[in-house]
Every structure is written in structure tokens, then in C-alpha cells.
C-alpha positions, 0 to 999 in steps of 0.5 A: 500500500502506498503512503499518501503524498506529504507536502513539507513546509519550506521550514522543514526543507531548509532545516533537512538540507542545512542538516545535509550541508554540516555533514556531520551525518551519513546520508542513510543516517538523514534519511532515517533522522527526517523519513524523506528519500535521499533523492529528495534531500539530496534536491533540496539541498542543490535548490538552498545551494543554488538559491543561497544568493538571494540572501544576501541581494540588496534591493536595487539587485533583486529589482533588478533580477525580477523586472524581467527581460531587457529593452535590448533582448526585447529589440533583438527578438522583435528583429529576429521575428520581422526577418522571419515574416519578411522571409515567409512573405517572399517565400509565400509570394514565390509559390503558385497556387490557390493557397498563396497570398490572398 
């Protein structure tokens, strides 16, 4: 029979993968400690590794991370996608058929 899905609060995710991080213990030994999988632990403890940054960000540096995508990127892929319609419509106006440019 299987055991249902648990959801686990972030607190209890930080303090399994900060336990991970010390190493003071043996994988077996944490999974035993907290009765999560060791895949799971080992995850959690690459997403605090990965997301240890932010910690530390100032404001103007995490404005800066969530304004989204650039005015230059935004212009970049605006031009990318006028190419590609020009080269459509040509390509489309070379073709003799009922199916071209109506």
C-alpha cells in the first residue's frame, strides 16, 4: 500500500538540507533522522545551494533580477521575428497556387 503524498513546509526543507550541508551525518543516517528519500534531500539541498544568493541581494539587485527581460533582448527578438515574416512573405509570394497570398 502506498503512503499518501506529504507536502513539507519550506521550514522543514531548509532545516533537512542545512542538516545535509554540516555533514556531520551519513546520508542513510538523514534519511532515517527526517523519513524523506535521499533523492529528495539530496534536491533540496542543490535548490538552498543554488538559491543561497538571494540572501544576501540588496534591493536595487533583486529589482533588478525580477523586472524581467531587457529593452535590448526585447529589440533583438522583435528583429529576429520581422526577418522571419519578411522571409515567409517572399517565400509565400514565390509559390503558385490557390493557397498563396490572398
Amino acid at each position: 500500500m502506498r503512503r499518501p503524498r506529504r507536502n513539507h513546509s519550506a521550514k522543514f526543507k531548509s532545516k533537512v538540507a542545512l542538516a545535509a550541508l554540516k555533514g556531520d551525518k551519513t546520508m542513510a543516517e538523514l534519511t532515517e533522522q527526517f523519513d524523506v528519500h535521499a533523492n529528495q534531500i539530496t534536491e533540496w539541498k542543490k535548490q538552498l545551494l543554488a538559491q543561497s544568493e538571494a540572501v544576501f541581494l540588496t534591493k536595487a539587485e533583486r529589482q533588478a533580477a525580477e523586472s524581467g527581460p531587457s529593452v535590448k533582448d526585447l529589440q533583438a527578438k522583435i528583429g529576429q521575428l520581422t526577418m522571419e515574416n519578411d522571409f515567409l512573405e517572399s517565400a509565400l509570394g514565390r509559390i503558385h497556387g490557390p493557397s498563396a497570398k490572398r
